[in-house]
PDB file with SEQRES, HELIX, SHEET and CRYST1 records, atoms N, CA, C and O in Angstrom:
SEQRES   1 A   80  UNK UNK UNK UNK UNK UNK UNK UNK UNK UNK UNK UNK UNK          
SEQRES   2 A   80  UNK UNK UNK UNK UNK UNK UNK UNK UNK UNK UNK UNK UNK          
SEQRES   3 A   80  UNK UNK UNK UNK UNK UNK UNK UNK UNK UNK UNK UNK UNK          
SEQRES   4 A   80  UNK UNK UNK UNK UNK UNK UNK UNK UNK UNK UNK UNK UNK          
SEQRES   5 A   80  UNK UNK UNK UNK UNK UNK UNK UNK UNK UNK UNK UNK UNK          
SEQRES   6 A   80  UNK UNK UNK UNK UNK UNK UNK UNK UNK UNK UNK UNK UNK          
SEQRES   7 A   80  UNK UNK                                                      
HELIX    1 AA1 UNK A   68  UNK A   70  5                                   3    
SHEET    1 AA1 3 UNK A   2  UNK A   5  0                                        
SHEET    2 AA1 3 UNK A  34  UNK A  41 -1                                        
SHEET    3 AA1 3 UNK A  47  UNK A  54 -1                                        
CRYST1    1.000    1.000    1.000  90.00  90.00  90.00 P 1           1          
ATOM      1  N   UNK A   1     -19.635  -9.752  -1.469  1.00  0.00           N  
ATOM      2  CA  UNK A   1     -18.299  -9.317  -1.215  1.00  0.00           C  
ATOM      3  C   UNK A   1     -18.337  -7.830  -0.891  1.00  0.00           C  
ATOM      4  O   UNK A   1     -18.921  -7.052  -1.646  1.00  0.00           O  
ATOM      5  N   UNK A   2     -17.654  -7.373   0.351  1.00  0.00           N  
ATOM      6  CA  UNK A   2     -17.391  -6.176   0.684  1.00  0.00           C  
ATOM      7  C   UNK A   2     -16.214  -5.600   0.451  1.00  0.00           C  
ATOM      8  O   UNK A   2     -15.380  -6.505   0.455  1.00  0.00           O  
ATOM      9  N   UNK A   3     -15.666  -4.495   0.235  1.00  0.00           N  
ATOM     10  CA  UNK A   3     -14.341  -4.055   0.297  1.00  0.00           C  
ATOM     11  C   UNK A   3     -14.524  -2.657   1.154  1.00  0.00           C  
ATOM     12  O   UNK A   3     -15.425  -1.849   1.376  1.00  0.00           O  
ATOM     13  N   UNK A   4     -13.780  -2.759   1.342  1.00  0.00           N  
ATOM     14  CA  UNK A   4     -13.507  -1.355   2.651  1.00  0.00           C  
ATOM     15  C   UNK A   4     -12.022  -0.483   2.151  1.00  0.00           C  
ATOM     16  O   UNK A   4     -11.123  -1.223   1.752  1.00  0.00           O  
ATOM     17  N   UNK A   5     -11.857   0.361   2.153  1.00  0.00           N  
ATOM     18  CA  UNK A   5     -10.207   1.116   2.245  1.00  0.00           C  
ATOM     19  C   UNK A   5     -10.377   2.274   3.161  1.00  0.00           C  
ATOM     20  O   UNK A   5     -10.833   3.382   2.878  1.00  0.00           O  
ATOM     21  N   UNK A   6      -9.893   1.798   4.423  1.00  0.00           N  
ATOM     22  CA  UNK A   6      -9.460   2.926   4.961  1.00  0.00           C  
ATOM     23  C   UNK A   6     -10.861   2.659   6.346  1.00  0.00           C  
ATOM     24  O   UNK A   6     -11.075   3.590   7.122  1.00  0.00           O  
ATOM     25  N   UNK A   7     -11.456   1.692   6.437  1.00  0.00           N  
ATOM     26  CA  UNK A   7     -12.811   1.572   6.716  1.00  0.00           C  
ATOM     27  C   UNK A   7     -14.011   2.002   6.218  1.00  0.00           C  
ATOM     28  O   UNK A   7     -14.975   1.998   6.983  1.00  0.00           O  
ATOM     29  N   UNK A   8     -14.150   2.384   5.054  1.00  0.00           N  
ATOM     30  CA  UNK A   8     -15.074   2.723   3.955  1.00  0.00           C  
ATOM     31  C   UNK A   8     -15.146   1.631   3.166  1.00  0.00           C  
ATOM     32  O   UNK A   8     -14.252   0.918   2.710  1.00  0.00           O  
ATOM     33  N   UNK A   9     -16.752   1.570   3.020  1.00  0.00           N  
ATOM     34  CA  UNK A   9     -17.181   1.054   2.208  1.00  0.00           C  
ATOM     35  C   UNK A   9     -16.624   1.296   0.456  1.00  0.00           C  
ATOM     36  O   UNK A   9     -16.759   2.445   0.034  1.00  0.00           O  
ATOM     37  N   UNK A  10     -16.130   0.432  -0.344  1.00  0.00           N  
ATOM     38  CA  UNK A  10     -15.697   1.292  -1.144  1.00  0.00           C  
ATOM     39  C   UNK A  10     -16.384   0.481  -2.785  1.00  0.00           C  
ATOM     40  O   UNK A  10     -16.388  -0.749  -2.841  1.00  0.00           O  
ATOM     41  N   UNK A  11     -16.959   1.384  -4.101  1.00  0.00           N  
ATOM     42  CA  UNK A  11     -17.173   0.278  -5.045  1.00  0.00           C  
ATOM     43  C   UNK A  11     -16.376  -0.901  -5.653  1.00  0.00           C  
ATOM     44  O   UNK A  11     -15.167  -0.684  -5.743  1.00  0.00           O  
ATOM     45  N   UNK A  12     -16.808  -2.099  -6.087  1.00  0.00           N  
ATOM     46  CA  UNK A  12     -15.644  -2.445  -6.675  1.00  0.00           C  
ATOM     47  C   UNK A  12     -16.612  -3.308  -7.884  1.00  0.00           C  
ATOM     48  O   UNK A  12     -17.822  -3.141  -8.038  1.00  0.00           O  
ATOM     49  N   UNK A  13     -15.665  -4.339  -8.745  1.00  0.00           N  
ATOM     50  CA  UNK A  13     -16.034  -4.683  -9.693  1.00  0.00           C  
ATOM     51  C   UNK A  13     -15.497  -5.792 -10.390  1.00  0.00           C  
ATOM     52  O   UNK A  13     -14.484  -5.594 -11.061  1.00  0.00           O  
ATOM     53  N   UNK A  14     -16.051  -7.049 -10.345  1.00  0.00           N  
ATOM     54  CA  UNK A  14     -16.042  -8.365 -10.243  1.00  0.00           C  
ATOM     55  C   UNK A  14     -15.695  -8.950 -11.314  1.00  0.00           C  
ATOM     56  O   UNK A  14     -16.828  -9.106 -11.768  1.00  0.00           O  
ATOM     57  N   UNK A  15     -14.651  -9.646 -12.505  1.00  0.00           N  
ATOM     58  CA  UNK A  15     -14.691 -10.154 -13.491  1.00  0.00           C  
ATOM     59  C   UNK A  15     -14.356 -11.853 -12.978  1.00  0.00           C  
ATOM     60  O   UNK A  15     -13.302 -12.320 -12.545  1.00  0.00           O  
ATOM     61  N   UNK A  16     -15.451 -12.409 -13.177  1.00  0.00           N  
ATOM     62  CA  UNK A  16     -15.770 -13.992 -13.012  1.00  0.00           C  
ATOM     63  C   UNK A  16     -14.768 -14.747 -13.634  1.00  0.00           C  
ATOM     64  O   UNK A  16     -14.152 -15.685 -13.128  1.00  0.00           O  
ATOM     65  N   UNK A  17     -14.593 -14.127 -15.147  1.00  0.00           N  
ATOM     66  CA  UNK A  17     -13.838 -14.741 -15.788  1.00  0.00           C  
ATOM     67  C   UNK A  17     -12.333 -14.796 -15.393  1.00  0.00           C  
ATOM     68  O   UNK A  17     -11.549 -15.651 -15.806  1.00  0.00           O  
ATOM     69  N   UNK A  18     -12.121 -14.093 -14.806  1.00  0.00           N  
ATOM     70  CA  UNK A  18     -10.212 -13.997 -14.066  1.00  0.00           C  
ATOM     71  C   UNK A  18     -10.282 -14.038 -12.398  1.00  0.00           C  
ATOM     72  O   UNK A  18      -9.364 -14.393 -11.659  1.00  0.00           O  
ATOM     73  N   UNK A  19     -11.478 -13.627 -12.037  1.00  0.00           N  
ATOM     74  CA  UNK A  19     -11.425 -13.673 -10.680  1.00  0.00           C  
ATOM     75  C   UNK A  19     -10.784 -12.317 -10.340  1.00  0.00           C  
ATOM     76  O   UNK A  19     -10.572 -12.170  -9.136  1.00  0.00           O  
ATOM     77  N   UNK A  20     -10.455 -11.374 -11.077  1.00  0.00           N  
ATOM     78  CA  UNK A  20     -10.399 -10.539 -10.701  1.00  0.00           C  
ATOM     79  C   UNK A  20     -11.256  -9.168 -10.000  1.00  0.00           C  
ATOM     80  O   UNK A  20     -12.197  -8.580 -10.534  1.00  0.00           O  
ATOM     81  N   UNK A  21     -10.656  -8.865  -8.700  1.00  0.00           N  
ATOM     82  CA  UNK A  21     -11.776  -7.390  -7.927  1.00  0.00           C  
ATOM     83  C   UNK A  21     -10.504  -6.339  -8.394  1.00  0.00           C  
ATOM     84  O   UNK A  21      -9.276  -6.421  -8.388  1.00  0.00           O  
ATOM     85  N   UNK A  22     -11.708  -5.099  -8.885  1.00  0.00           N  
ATOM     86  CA  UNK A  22     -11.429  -3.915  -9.240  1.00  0.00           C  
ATOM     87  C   UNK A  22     -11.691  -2.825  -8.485  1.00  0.00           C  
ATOM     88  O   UNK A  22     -12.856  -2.477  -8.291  1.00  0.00           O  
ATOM     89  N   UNK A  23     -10.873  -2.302  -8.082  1.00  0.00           N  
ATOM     90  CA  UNK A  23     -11.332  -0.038  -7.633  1.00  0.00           C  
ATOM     91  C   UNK A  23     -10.802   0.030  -8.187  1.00  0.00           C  
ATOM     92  O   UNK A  23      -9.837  -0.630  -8.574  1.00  0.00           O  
ATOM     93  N   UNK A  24     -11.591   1.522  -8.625  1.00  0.00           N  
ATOM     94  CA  UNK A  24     -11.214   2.624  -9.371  1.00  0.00           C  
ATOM     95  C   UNK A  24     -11.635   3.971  -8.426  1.00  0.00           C  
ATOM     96  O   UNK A  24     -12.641   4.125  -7.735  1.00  0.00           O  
ATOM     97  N   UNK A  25     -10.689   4.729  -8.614  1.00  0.00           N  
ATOM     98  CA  UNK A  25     -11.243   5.809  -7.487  1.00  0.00           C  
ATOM     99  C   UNK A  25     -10.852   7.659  -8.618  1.00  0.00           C  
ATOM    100  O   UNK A  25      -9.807   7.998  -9.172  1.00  0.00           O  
ATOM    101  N   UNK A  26     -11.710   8.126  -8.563  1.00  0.00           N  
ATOM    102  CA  UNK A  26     -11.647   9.545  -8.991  1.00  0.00           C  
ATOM    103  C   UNK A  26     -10.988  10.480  -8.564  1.00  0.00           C  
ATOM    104  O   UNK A  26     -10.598  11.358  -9.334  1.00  0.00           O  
ATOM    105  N   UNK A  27     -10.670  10.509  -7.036  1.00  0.00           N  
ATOM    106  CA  UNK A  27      -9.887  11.386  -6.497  1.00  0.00           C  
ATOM    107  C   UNK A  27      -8.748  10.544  -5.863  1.00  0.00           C  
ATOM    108  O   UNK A  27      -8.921   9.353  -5.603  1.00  0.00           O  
ATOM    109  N   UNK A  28      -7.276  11.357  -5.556  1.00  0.00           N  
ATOM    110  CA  UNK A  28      -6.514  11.014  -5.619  1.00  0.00           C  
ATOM    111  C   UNK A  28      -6.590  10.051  -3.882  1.00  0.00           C  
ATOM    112  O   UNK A  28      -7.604  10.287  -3.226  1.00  0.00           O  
ATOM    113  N   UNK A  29      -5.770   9.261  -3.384  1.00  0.00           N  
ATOM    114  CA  UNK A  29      -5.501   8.573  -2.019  1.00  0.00           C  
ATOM    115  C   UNK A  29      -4.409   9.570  -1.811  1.00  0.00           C  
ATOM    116  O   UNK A  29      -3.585   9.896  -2.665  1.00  0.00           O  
ATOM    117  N   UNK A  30      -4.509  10.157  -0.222  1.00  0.00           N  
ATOM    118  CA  UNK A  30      -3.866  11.044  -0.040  1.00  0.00           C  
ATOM    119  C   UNK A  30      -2.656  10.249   0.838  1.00  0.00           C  
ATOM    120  O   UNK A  30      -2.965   9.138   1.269  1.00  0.00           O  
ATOM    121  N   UNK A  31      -1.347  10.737   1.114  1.00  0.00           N  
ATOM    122  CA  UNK A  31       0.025  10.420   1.042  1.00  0.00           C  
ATOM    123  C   UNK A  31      -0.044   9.561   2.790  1.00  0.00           C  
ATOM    124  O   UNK A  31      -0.754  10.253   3.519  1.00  0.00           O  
ATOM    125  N   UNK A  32       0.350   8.656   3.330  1.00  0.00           N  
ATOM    126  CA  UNK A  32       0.294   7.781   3.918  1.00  0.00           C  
ATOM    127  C   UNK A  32      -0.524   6.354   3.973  1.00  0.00           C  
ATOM    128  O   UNK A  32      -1.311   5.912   3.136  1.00  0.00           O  
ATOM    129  N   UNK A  33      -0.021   5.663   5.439  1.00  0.00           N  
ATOM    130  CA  UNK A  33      -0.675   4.683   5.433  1.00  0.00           C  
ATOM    131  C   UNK A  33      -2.078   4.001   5.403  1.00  0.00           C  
ATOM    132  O   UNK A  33      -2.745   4.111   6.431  1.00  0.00           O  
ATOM    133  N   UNK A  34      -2.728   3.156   4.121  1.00  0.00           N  
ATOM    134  CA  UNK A  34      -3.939   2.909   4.057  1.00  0.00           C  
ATOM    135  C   UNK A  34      -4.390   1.132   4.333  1.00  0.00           C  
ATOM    136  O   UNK A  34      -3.577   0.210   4.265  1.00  0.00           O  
ATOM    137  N   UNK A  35      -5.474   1.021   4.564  1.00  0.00           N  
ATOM    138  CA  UNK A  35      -5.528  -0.442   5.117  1.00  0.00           C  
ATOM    139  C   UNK A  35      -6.691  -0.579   4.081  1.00  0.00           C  
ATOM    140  O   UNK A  35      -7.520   0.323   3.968  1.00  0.00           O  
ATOM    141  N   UNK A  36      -6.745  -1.757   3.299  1.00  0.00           N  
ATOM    142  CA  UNK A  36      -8.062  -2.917   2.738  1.00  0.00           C  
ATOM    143  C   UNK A  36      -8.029  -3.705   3.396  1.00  0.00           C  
ATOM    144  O   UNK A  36      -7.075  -4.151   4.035  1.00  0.00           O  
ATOM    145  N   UNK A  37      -9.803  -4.234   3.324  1.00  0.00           N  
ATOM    146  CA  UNK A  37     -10.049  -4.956   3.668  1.00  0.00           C  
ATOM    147  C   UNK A  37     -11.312  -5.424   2.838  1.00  0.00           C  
ATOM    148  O   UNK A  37     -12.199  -4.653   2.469  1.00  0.00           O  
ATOM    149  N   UNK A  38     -11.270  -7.434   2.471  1.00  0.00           N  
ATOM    150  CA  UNK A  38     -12.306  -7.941   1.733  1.00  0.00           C  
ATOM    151  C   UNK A  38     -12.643  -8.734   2.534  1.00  0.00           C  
ATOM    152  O   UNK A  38     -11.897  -9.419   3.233  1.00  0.00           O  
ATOM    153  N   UNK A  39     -14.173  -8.728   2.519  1.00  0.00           N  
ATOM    154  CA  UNK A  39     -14.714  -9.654   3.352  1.00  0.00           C  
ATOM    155  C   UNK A  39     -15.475 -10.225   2.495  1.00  0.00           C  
ATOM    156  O   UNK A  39     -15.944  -9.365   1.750  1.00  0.00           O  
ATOM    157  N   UNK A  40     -15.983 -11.706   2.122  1.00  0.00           N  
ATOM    158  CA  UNK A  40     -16.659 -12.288   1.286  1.00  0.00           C  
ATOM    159  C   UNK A  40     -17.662 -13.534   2.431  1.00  0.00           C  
ATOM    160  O   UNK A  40     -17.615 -13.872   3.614  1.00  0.00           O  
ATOM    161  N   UNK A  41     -18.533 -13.891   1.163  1.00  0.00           N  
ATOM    162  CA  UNK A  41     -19.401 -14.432   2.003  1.00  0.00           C  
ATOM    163  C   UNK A  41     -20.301 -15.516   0.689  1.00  0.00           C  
ATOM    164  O   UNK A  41     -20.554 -15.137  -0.454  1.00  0.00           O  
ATOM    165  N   UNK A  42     -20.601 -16.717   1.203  1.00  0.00           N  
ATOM    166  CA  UNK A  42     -20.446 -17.958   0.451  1.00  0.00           C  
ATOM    167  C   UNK A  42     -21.921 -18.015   0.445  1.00  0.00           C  
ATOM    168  O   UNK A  42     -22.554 -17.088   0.949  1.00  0.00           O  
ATOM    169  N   UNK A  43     -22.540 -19.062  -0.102  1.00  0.00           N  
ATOM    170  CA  UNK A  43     -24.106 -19.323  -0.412  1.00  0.00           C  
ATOM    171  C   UNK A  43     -24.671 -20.042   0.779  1.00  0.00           C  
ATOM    172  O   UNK A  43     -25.879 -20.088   1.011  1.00  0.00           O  
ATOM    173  N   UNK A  44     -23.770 -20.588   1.505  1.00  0.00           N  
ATOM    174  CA  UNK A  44     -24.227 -21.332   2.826  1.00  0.00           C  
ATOM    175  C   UNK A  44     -23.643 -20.267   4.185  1.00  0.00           C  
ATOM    176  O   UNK A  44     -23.150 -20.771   5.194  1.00  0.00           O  
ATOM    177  N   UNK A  45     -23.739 -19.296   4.074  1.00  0.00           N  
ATOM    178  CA  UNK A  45     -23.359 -17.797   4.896  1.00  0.00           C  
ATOM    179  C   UNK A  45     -22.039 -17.957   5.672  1.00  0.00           C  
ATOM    180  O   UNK A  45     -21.838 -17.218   6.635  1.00  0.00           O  
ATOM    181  N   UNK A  46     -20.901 -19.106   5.222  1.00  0.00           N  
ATOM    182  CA  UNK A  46     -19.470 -18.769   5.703  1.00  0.00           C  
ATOM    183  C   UNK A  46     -18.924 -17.566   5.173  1.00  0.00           C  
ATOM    184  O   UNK A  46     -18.686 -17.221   4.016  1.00  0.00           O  
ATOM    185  N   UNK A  47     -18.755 -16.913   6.452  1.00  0.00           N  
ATOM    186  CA  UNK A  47     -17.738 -15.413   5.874  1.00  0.00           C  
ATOM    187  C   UNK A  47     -16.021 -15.748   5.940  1.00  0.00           C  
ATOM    188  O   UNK A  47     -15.510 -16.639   6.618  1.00  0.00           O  
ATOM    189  N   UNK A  48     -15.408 -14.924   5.180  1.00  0.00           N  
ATOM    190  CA  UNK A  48     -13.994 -14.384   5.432  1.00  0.00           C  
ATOM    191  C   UNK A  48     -13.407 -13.355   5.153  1.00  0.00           C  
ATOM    192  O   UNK A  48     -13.996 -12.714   4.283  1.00  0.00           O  
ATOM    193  N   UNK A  49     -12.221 -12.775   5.621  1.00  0.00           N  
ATOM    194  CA  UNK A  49     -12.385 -11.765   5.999  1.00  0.00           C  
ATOM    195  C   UNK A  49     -10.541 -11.552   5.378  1.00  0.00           C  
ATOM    196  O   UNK A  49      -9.816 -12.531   5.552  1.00  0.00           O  
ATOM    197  N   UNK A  50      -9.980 -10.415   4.768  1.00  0.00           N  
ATOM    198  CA  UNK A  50      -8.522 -10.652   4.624  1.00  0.00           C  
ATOM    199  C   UNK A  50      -7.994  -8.983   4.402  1.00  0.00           C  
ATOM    200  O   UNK A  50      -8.425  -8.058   3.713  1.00  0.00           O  
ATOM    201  N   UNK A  51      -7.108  -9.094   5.136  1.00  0.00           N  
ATOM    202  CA  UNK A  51      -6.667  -7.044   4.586  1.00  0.00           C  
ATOM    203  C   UNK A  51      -5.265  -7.418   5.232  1.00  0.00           C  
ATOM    204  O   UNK A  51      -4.795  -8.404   5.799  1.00  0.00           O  
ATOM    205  N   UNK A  52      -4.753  -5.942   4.812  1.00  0.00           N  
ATOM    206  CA  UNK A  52      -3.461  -6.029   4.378  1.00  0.00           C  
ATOM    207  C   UNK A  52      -3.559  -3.982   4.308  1.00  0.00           C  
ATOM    208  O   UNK A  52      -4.539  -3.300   4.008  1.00  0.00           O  
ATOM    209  N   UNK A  53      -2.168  -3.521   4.706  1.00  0.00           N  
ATOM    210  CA  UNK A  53      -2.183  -2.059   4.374  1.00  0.00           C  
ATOM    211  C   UNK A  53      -1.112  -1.975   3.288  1.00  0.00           C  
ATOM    212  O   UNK A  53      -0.614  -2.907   2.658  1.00  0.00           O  
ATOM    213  N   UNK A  54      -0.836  -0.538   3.188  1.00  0.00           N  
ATOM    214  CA  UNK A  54       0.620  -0.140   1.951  1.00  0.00           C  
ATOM    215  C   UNK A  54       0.172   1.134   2.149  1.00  0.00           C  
ATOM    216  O   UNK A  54      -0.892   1.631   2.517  1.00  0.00           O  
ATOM    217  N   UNK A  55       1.645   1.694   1.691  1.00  0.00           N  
ATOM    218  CA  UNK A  55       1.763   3.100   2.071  1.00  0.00           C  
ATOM    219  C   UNK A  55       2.167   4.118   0.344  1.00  0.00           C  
ATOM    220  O   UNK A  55       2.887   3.840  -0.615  1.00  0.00           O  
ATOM    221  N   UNK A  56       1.616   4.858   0.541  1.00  0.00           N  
ATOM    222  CA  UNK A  56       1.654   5.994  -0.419  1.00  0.00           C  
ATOM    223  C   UNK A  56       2.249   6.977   0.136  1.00  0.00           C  
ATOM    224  O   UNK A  56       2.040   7.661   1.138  1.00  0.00           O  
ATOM    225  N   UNK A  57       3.400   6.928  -1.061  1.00  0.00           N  
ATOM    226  CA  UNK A  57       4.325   8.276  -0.689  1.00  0.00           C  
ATOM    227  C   UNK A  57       4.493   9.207  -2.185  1.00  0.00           C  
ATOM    228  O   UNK A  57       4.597   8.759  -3.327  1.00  0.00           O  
ATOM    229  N   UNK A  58       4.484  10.097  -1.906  1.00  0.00           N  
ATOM    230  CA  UNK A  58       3.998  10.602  -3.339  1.00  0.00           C  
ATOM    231  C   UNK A  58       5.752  11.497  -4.098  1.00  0.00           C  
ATOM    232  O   UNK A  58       6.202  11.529  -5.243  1.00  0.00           O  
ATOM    233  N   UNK A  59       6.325  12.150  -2.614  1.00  0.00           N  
ATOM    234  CA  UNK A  59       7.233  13.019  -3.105  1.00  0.00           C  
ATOM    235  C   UNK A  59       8.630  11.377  -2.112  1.00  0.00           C  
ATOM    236  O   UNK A  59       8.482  10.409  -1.367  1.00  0.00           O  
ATOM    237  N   UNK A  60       9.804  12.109  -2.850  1.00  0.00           N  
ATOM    238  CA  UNK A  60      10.903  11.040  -3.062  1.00  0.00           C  
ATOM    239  C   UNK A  60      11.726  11.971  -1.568  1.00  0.00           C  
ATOM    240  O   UNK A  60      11.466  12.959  -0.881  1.00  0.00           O  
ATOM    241  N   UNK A  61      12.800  10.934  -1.652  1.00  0.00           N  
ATOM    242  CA  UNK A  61      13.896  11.257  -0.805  1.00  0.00           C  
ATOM    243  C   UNK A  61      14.737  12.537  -1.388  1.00  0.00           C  
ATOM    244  O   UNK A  61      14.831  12.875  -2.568  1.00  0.00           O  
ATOM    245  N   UNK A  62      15.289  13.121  -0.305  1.00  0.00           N  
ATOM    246  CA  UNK A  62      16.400  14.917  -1.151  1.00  0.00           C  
ATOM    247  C   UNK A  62      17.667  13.841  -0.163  1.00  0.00           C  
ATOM    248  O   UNK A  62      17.671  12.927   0.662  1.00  0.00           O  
ATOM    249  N   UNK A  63      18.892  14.960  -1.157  1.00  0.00           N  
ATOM    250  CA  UNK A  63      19.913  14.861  -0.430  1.00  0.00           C  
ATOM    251  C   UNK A  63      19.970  16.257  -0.949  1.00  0.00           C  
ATOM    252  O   UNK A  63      19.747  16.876  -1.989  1.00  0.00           O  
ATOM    253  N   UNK A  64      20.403  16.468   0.353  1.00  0.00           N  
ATOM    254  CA  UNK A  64      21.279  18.264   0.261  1.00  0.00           C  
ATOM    255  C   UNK A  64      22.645  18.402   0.178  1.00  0.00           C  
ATOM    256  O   UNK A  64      23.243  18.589   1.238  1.00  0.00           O  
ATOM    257  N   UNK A  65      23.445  18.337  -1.134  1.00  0.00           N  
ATOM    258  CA  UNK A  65      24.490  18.299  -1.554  1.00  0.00           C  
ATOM    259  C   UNK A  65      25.043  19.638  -0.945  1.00  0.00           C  
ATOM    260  O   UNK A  65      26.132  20.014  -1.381  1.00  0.00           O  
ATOM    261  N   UNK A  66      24.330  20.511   0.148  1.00  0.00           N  
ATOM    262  CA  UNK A  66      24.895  21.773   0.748  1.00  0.00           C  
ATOM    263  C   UNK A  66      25.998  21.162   2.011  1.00  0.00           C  
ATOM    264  O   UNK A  66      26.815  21.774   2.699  1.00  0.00           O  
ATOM    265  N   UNK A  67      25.679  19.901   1.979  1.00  0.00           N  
ATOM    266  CA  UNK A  67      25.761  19.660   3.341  1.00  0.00           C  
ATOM    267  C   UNK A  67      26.668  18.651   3.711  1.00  0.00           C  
ATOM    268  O   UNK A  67      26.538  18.049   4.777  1.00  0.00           O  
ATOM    269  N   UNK A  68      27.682  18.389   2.827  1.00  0.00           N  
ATOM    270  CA  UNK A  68      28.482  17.681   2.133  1.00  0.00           C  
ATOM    271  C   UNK A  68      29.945  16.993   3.385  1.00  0.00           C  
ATOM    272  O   UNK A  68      30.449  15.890   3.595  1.00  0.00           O  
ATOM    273  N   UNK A  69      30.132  18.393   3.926  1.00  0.00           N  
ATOM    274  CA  UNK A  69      30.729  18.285   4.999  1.00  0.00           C  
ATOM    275  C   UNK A  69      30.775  17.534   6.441  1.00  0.00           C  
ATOM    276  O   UNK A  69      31.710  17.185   7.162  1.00  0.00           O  
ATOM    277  N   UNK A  70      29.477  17.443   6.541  1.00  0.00           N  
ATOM    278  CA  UNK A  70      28.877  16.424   7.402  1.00  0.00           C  
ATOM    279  C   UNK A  70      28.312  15.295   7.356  1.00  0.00           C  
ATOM    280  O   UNK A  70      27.301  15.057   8.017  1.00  0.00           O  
ATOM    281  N   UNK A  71      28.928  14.356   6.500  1.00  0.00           N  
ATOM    282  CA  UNK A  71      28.942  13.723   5.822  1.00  0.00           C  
ATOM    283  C   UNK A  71      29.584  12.444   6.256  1.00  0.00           C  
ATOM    284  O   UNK A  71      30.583  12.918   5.714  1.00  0.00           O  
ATOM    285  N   UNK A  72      30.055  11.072   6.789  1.00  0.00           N  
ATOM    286  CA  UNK A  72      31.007  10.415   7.002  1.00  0.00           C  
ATOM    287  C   UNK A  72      31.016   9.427   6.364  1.00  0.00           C  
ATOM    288  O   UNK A  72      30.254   8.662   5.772  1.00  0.00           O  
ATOM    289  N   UNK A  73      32.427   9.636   6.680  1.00  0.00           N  
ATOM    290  CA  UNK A  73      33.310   8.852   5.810  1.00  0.00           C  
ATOM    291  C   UNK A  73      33.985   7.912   6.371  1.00  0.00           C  
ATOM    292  O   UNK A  73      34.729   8.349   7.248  1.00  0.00           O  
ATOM    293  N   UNK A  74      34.064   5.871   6.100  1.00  0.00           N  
ATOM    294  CA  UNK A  74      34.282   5.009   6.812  1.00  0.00           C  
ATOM    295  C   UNK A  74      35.784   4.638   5.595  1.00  0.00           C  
ATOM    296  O   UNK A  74      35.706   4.728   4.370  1.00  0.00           O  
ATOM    297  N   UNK A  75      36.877   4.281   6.285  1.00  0.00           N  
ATOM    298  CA  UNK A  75      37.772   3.359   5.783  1.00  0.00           C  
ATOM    299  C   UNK A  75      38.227   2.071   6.262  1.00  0.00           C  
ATOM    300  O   UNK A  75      38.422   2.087   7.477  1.00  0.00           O  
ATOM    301  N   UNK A  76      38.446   1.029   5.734  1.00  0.00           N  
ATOM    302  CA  UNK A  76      38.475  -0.251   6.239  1.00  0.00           C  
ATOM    303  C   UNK A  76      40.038  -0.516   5.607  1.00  0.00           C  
ATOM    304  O   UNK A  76      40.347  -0.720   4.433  1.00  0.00           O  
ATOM    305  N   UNK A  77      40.957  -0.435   6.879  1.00  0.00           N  
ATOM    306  CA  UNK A  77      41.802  -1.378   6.618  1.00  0.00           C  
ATOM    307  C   UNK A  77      42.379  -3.032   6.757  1.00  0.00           C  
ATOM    308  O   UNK A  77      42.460  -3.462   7.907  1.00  0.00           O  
ATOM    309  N   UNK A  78      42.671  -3.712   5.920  1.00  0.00           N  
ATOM    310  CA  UNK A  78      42.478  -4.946   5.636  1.00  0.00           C  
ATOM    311  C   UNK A  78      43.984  -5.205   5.390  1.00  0.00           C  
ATOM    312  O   UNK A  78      44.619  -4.851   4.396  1.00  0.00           O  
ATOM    313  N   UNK A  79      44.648  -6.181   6.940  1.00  0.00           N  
ATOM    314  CA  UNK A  79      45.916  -6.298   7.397  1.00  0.00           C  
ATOM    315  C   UNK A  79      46.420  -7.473   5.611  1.00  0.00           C  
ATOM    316  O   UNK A  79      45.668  -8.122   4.884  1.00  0.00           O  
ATOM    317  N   UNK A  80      47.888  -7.266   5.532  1.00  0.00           N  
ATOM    318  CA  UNK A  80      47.975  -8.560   4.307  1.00  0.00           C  
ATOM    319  C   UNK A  80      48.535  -9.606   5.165  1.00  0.00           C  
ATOM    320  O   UNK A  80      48.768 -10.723   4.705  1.00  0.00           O  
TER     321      UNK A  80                                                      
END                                                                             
């Protein structure tokens, strides 16, 4: 089994008993989009292959309550 993040080779770490794969990484993943990818490979040499990305965002959304004025505002009137 290979794992890749980002196209790097990356360590990982196998518990049989859950089937669970592990990284652990020392330095931080820096703020955007990253791609894995596992590729595994069987005793009779069928490979497969599966990835998937997700994004790291580290700092949040602002609102600038300075700015208050520019701002809109919708009303819905609803005939009786």
């Amino acid at each position: 089994m290979v794992a890749k993040l980002d196209g790097s080779v990356v360590p990982t770490s196998f518990d049989s008993a859950t089937g669970t794969i592990s990284y652990s990484t020392t330095t931080p993943i820096a703020d955007g989009v990253h791609t894995v990818q596992i590729t595994a490979e069987d005793m009779a040499g069928n490979r497969t292959s599966y990835s998937w990305s997700y994004t790291i965002l580290t700092s949040g959304p602002t609102l600038d309550l300075d700015k208050k004025d520019q701002m809109l505002t919708t009303i819905f009137l609803i005939p009786f």
